[in-house]
TORDRENTOR-918717 format. One record per residue (C-alpha): residue number from 1; residue in one letter; x, y, z. Coordinates in Angstrom, 3 decimals. Each point is the difference from the previous one (the first is absolute). Layout:
% residues N
- seq_type_c1_c2_c3
- NUM_A_X_Y_Z
...
END
This chain:
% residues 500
- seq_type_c1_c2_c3
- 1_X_-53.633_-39.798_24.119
- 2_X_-0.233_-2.070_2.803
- 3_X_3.404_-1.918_-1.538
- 4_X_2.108_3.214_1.277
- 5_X_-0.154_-1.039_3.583
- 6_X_1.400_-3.258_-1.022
- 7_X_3.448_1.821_-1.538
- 8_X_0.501_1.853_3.219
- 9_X_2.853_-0.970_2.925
- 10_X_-0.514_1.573_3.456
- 11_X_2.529_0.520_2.620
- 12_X_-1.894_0.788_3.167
- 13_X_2.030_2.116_2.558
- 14_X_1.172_-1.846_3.308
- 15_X_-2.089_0.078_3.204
- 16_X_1.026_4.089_1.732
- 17_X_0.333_1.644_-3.393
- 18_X_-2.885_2.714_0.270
- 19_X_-1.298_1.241_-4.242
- 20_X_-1.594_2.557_-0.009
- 21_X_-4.521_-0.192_-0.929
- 22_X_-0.598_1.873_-2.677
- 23_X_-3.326_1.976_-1.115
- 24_X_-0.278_1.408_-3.230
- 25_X_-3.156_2.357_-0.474
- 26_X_-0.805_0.717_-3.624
- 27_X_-2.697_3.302_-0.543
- 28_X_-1.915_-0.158_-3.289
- 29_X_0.000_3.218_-2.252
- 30_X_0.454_2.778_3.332
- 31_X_1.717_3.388_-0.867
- 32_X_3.839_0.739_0.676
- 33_X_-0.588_2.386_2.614
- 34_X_-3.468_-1.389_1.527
- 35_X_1.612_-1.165_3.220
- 36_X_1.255_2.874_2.693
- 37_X_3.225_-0.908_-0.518
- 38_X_0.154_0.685_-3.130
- 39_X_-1.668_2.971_0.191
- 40_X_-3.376_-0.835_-0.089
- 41_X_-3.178_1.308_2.356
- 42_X_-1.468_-3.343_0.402
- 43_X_0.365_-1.341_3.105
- 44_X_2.123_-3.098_0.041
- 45_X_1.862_0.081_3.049
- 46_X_1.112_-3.319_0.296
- 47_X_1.890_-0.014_-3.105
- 48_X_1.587_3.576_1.123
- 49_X_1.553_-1.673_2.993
- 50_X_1.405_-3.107_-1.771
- 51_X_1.121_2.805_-2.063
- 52_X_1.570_1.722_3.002
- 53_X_1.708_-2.879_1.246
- 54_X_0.621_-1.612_-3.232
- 55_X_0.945_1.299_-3.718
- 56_X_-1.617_2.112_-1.965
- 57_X_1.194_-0.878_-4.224
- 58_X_-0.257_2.894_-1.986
- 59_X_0.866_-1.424_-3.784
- 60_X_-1.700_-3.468_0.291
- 61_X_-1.197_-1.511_-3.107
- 62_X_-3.007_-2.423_-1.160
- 63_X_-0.990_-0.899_-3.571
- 64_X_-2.869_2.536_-0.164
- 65_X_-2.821_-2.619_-0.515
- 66_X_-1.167_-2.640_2.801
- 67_X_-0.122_-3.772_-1.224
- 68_X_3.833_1.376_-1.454
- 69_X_1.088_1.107_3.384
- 70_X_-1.016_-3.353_1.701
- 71_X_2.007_-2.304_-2.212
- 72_X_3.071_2.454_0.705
- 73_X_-0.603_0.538_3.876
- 74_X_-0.303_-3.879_0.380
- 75_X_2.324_-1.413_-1.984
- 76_X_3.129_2.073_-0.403
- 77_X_-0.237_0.350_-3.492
- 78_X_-1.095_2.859_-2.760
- 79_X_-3.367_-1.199_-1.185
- 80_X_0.740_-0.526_-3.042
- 81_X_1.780_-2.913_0.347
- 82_X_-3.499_-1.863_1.028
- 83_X_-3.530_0.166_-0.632
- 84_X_-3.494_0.809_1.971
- 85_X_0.307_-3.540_1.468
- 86_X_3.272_0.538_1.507
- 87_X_1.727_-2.681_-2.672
- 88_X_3.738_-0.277_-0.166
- 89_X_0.202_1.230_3.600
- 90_X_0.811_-1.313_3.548
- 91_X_-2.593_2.365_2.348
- 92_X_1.551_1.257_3.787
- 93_X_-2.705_-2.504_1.539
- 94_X_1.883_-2.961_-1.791
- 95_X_3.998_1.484_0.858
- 96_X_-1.131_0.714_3.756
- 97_X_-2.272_-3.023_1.317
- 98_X_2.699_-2.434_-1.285
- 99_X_2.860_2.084_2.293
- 100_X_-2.667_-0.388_3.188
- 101_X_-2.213_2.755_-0.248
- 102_X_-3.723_-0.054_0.137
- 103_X_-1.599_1.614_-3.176
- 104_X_-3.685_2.073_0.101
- 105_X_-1.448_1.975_-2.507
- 106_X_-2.971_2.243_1.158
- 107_X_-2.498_2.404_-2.740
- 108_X_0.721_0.460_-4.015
- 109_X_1.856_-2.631_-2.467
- 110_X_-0.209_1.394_-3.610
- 111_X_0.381_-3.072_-1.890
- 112_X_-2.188_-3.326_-0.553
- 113_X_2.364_-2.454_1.898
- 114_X_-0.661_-0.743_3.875
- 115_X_2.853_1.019_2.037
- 116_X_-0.729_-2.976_2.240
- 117_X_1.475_-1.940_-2.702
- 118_X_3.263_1.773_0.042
- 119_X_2.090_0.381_2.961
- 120_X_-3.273_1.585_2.399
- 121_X_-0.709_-1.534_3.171
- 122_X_-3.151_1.544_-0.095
- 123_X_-1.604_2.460_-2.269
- 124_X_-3.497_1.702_0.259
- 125_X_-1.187_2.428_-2.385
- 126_X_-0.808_0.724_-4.022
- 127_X_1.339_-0.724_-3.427
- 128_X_-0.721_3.281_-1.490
- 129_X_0.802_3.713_-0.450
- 130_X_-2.739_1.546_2.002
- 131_X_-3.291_-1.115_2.032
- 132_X_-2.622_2.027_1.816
- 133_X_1.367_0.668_3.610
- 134_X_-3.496_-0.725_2.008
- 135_X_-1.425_-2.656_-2.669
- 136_X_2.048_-1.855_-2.487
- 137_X_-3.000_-2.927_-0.271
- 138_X_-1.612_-0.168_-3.823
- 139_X_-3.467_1.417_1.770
- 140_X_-1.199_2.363_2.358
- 141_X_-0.291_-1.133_3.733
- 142_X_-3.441_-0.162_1.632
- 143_X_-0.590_4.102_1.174
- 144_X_2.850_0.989_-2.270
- 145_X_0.361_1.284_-3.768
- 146_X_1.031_-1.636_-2.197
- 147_X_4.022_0.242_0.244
- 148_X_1.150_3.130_-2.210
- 149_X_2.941_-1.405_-1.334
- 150_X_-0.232_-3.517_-0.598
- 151_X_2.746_-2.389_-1.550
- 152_X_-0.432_-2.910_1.123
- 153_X_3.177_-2.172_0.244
- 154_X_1.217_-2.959_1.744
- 155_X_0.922_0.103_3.431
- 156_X_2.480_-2.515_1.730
- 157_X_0.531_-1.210_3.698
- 158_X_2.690_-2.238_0.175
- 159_X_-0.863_-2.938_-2.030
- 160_X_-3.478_1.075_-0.521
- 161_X_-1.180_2.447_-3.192
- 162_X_-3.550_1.233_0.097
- 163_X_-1.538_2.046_-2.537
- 164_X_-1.994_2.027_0.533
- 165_X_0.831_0.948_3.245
- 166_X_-2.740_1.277_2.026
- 167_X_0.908_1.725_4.067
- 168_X_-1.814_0.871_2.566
- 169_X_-1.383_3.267_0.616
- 170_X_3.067_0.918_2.474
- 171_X_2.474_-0.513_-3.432
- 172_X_1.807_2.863_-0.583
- 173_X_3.016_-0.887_-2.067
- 174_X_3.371_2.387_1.783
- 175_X_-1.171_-1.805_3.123
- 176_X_-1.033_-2.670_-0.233
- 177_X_3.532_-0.694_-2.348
- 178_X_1.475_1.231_3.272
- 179_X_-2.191_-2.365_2.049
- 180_X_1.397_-3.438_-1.623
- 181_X_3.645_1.191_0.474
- 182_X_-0.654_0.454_3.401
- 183_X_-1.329_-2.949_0.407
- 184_X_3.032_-1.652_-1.923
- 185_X_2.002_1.635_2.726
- 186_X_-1.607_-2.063_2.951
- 187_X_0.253_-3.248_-1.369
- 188_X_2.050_-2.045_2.263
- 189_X_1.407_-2.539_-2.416
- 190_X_3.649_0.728_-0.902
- 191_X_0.223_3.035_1.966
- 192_X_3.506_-0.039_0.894
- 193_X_0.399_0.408_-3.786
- 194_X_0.568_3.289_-1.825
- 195_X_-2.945_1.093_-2.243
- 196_X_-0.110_2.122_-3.199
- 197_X_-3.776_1.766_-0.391
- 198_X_-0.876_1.663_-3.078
- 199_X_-3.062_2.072_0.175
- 200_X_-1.249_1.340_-3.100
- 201_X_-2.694_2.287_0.798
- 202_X_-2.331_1.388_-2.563
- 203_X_-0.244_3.592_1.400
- 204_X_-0.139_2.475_-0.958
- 205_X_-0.692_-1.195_-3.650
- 206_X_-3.821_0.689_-1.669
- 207_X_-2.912_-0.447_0.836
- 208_X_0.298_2.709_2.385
- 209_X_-1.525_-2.073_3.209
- 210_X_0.768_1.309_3.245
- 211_X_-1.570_-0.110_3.553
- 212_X_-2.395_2.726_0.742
- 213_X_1.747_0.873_3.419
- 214_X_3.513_0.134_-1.797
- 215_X_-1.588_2.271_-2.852
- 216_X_-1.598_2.506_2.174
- 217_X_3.480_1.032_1.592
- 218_X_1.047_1.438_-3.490
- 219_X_-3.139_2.173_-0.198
- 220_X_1.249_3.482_-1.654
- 221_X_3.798_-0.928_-0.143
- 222_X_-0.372_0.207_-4.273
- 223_X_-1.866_2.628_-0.200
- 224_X_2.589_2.315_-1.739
- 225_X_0.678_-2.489_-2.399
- 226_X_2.815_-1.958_-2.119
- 227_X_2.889_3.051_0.092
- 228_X_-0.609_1.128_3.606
- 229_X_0.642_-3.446_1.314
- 230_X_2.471_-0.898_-2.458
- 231_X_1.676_2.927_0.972
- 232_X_0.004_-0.511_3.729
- 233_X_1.029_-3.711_0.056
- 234_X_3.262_1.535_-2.535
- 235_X_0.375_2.068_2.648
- 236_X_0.721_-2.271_2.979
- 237_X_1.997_-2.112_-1.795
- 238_X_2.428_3.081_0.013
- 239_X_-0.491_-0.101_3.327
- 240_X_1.096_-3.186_0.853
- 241_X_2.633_-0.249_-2.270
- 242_X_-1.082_-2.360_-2.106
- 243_X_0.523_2.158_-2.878
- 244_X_1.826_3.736_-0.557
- 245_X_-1.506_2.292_-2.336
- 246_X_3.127_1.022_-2.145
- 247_X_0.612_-3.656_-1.147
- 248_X_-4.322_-1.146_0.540
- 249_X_-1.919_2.843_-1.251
- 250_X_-3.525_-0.681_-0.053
- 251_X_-0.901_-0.968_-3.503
- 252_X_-2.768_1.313_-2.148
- 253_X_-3.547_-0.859_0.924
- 254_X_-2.080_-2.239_-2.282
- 255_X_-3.259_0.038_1.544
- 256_X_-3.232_2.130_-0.699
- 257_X_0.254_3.622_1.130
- 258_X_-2.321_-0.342_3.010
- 259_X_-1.860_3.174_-0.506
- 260_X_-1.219_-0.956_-3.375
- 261_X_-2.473_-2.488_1.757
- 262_X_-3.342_0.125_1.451
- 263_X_-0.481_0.370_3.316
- 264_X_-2.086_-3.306_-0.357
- 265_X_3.536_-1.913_-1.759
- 266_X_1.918_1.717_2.743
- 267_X_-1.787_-2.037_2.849
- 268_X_-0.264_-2.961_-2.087
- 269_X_3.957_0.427_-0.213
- 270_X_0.243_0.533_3.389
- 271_X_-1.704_-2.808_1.042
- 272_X_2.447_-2.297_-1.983
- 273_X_2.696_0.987_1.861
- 274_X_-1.541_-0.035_3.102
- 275_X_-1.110_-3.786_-0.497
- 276_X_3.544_-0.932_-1.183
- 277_X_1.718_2.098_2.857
- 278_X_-2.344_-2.809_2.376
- 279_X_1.217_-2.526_-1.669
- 280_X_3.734_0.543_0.618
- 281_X_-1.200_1.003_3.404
- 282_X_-1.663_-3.430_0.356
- 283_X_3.188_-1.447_-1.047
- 284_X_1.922_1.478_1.899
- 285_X_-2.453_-0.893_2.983
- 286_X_0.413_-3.868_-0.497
- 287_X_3.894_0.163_-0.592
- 288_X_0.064_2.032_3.513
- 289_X_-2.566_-3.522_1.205
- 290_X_3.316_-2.299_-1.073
- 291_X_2.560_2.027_1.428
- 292_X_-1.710_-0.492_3.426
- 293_X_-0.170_-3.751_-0.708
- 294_X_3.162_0.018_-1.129
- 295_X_0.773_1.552_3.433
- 296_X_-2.372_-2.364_2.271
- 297_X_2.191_-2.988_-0.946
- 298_X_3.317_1.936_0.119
- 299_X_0.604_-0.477_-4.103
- 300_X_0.303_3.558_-0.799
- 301_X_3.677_0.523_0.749
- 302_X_1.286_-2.352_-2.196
- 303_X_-2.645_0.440_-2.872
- 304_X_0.834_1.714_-2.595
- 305_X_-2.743_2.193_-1.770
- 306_X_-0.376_1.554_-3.539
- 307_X_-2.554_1.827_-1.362
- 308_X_-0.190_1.152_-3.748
- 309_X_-2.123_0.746_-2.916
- 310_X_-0.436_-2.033_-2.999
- 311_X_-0.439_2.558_-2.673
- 312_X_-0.691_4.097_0.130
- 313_X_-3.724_1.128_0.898
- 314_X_-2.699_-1.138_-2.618
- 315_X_-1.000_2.772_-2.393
- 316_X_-2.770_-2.308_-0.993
- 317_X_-3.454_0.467_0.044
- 318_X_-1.688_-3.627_-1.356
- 319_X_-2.965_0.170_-1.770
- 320_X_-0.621_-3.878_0.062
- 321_X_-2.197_-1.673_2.655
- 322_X_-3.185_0.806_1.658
- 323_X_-0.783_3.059_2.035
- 324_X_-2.912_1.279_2.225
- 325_X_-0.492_3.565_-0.650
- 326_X_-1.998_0.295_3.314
- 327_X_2.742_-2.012_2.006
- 328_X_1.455_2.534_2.793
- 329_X_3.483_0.213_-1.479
- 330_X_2.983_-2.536_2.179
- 331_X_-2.764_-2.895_0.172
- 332_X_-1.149_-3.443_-1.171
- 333_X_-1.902_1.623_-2.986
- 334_X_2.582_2.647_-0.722
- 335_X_3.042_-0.255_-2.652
- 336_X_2.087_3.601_-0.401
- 337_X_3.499_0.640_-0.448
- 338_X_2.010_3.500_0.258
- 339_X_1.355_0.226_-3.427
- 340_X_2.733_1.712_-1.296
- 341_X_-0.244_3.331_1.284
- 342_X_0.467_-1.160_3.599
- 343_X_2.415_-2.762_-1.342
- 344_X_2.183_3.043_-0.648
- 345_X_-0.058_1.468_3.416
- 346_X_0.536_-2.692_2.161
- 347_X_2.818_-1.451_-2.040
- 348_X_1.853_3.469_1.159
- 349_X_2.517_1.189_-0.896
- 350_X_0.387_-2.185_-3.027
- 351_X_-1.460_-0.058_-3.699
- 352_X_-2.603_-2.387_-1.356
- 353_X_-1.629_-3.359_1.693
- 354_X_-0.529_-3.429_-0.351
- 355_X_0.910_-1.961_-3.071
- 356_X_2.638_2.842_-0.516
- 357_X_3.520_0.444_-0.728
- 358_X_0.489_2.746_1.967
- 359_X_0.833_0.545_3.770
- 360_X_-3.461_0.082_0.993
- 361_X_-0.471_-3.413_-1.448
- 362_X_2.479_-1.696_0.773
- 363_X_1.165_0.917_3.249
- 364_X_-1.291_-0.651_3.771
- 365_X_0.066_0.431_3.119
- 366_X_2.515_-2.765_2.198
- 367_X_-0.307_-0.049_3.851
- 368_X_2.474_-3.095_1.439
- 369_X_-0.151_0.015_3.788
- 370_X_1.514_-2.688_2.179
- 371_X_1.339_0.621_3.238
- 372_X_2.686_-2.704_0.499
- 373_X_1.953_0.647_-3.449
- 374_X_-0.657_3.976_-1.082
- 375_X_2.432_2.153_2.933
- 376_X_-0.610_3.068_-1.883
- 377_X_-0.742_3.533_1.291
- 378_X_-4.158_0.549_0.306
- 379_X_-1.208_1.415_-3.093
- 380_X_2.651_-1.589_-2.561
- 381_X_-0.417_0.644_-3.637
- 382_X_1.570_-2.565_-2.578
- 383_X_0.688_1.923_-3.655
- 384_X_1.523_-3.584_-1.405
- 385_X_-2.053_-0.916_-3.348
- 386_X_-1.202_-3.465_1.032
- 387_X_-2.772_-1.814_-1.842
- 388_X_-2.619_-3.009_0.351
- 389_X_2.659_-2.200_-1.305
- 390_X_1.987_0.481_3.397
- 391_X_-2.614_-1.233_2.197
- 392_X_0.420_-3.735_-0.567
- 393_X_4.146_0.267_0.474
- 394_X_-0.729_1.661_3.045
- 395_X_-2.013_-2.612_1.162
- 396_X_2.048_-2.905_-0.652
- 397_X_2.966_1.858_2.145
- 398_X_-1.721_0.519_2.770
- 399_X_-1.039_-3.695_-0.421
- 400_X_3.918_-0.573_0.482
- 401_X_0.192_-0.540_-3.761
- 402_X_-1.270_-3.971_1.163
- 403_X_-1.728_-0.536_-3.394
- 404_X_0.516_-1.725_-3.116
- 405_X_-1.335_2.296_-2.995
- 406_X_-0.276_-2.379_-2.759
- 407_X_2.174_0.301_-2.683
- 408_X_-2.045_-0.256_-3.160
- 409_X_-1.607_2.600_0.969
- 410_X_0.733_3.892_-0.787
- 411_X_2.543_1.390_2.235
- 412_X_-1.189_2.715_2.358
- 413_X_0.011_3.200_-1.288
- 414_X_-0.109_2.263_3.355
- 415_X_2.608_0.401_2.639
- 416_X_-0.243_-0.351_3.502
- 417_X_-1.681_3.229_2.229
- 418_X_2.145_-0.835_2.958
- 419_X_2.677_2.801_-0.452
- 420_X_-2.597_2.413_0.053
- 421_X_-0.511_-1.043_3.550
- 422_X_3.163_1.599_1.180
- 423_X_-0.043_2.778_-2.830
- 424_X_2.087_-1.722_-2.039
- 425_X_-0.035_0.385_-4.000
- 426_X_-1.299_-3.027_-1.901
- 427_X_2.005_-2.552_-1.951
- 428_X_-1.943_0.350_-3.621
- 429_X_2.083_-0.724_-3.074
- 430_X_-2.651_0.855_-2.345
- 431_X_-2.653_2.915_-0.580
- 432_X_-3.302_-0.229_0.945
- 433_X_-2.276_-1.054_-2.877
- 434_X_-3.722_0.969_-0.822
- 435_X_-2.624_-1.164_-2.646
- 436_X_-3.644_-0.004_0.097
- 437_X_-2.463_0.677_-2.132
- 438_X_1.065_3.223_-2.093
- 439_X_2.702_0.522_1.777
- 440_X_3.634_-0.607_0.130
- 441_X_2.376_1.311_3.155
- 442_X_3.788_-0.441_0.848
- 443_X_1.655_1.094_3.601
- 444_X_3.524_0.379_-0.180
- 445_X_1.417_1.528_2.916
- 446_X_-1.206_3.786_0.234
- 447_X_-1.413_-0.379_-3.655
- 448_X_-3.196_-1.304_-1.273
- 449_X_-0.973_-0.190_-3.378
- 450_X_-3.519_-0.326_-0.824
- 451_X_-2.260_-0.614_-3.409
- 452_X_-3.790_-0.219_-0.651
- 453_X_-1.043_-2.277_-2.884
- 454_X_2.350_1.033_-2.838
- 455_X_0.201_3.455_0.951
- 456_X_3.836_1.047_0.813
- 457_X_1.490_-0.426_2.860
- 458_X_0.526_2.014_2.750
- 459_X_2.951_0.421_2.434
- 460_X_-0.127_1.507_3.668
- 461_X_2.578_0.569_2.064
- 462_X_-1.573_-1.085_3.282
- 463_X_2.420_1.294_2.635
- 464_X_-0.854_3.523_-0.923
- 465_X_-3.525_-0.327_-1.432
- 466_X_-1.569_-3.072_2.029
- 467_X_-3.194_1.275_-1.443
- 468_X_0.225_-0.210_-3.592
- 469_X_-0.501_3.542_-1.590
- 470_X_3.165_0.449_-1.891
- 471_X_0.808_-2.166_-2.889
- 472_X_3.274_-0.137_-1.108
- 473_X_-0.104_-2.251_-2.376
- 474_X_0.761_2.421_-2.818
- 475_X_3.467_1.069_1.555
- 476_X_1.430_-3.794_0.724
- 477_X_-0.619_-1.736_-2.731
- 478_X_2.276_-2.075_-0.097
- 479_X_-1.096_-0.996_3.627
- 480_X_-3.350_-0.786_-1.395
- 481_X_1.392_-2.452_-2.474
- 482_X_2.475_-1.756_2.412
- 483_X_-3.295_-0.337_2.575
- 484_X_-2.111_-1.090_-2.924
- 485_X_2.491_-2.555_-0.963
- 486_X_0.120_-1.492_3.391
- 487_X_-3.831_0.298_0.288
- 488_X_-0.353_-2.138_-2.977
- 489_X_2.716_-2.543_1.089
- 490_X_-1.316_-0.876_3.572
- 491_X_-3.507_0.121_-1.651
- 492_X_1.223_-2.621_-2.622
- 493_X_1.396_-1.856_3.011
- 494_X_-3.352_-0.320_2.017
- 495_X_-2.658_-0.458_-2.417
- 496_X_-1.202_3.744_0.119
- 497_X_-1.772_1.378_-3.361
- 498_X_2.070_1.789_-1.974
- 499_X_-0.851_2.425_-2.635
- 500_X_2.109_0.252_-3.360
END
């Protein structure tokens, strides 16, 4: 794909006109409400103040499945109009570097290409879905187990693919992702320029690997289990004001009744979330480490930062791949997950997970902070429907809309964020379209209408029941069949399955 650099035309901005950096920060397969500002009780205090000073989204939408949400977040377009390898696509490294930005890429790349070889400056990290955090080598380390979970894919830095790829001991993937885009920051080449980092963390995805130190602060804090918590994160989020609970009622649970476990399953349980609570922590930790470098070299002003979620919180629980029984659970030899149960409560107040039609698949959590260009009262809450397809348009007009997007290629899907920024409504002509898997989605407005496999549809009125428990699909039918129709017609446009 290296031909797509070749079709693009750059005009650079003259000397004294200032663009803004931008850092996009993807999480891999965290909770709705696991940060504080969203409700959660893990501690992630540097998000909550970017969240402060910045925007908080509250109906922000991915594709519900990772390697999906990539080719949409980078590219502008649903991702169905492409492949795993990013065909038929220009990605934002190969719009931006062209219009005078630098281009880095830091952590996960779910796809078999090297981003190196498409727009990147640099790029250091895996072509996979998943790795073990402390060991992601093919063997153990001398001293070590042998890694619990252990897919061993390629790994690429800059030019340069190694497989396997085998760290050091002080390897520990959140930081040391966090690590390299630091370092990208101090580079002195080009400086003056703008730069655009995307770092693609792996947290808080499985295995369930988290430092001991970050682990032990979460001792006791799931005790009372799946409801209690669930409960209590709903609960804030009334608080703040992300939600009101006569149009976001707290939907039913679909998790285990905790009682009904042992008291040995009930640690075990406990433990999960306590090792992915350290993980976000940890996160959050090394995000906090580039907002102080961002600082140190007086960037942070005019940076603009987003953090999001590529799908809802995994409900899996893999059986594949090797495990140590005896490994201490959160290291090397380790590989747990939390499962449904817990996928349930920390996706509060929504239904269902990842993979999933519903809310609590396909929605996330959006943070954009950035001092020079959001004037907005602290604590500002966005209720726009925006989507993954609006990232990429917002990019290329804070660029100064200086690029050339070729024109054999798709036209961008997504609109540009940028009103948001001044709580403005968003220019979108069309609905918002879904389809993965077993499931088929379309956001209209207020309405969504919403089908699993060839099961019929179902139609929620979102401005009064953001959560999903009353289906009214039975008393708008014709509604259901004027949605349906359009579902099927954009789907027919983009590529998208669609069933008879």
């Amino acid at each position: 794909m290296k031909i797509l650099l070749l079709l693009f035309l750059a005009y650079l901005f003259s000397d004294g006109e200032e663009r803004p950096n931008i850092v996009l920060i993807l999480a891999d397969d965290m909770g709705y409400s696991d940060l504080g500002c969203y409700g959660g009780e893990i501690q992630t205090p540097n998000l909550d103040r970017l969240a402060e000073n910045g925007i908080r989204y509250t109906q922000a939408y991915n594709t519900s499945k990772c390697w999906t949400t990539r080719i949409s977040l980078l590219t502008g377009l649903y991702h169905h109009r492409s492949n795993r390898d990013f065909d038929n696509t220009a990605l934002i490294g190969e719009i931006l570097r062209p219009a005078g930005y630098r281009t880095w890429w830091s952590g996960k790349h779910h796809a078999n290409f090297n981003p190196y070889d498409r727009g990147f400056d640099h790029f250091s990290g895996f072509l996979g879905g998943a790795i073990n955090f402390w060991n992601p080598g093919d063997q153990a380390r001398p001293g070590e187990d042998e890694p619990g979970w252990r897919a061993v894919y390629s790994w690429a830095f800059d030019d340069k693919v190694v497989k396997p790829y085998m760290p050091g001991e002080e390897f520990f993937a959140t930081d040391t992702f966090t690590d390299w885009s630091i370092g990208w920051l101090d580079e002195k080449k080009d400086s003056a320029k703008p730069f655009f980092l995307f770092l693609s963390y792996n947290a808080p995805h499985w295995p369930l690997h988290a430092h001991p130190e970050d682990v032990s602060k979460y001792d006791g804090i799931y005790d009372e289990g799946y409801e209690e918590i669930r409960k209590a994160r709903y609960e804030r989020q009334l608080e703040m004001g992300l939600f009101e609970e006569k149009t976001a009622r707290l939907s039913e649970p679909d998790h285990e009744l905790w009682n009904s476990l042992s008291k040995e399953q009930r640690n075990e349980e406990a433990l999960r979330m306590e090792i992915h609570a350290a993980m976000v922590d940890r996160m959050d930790q090394n995000i906090g480490r580039l907002i102080r470098r961002l600082k140190e070299t007086d960037k942070f002003e005019n940076t603009l930062i987003l953090f999001l979620v590529d799908n809802g919180a995994s409900h899996e629980r893999p059986k594949r791949g090797s495990k140590n029984e005896n490994a201490k659970w959160g290291s090397v030899g380790s590989f747990e997950a939390i499962g449904q149960s817990w996928a349930n409560a920390i996706n509060s107040p929504f239904r269902k997970w990842k993979v999933q039609g519903m809310e609590g698949g396909i929605c996330t959590p959006l943070i954009a902070h950035w001092p020079k260009g959001i004037k907005l009262s602290k604590n500002a809450i966005s209720r726009e429907p925006c989507h993954l397809i609006d990232f990429v348009p917002t990019f290329i007009e804070l660029s100064g809309n200086k690029v050339f997007y070729p024109k054999d290629l798709p036209k961008i899907d997504g609109v540009s964020l940028v009103p948001t920024f001044q709580e403005n409504r968003l220019k979108r002509k069309e609905p918002l379209f879904f389809q993965y898997g077993s499931w088929q989605v379309l956001r209209h407005k207020e309405w969504k209408l919403v089908q699993r496999n060839k099961e019929p549809w179902q139609l929620y009125d979102l401005s009064k029941d953001r959560t999903e428990t009353m289906d009214l699909a039975s008393e708008s039918p014709e509604r259901v069949k004027l949605m349906e129709r359009k579902w099927r017609e954009m789907a027919n446009g983009i590529g998208a399955v669609v069933y008879p």
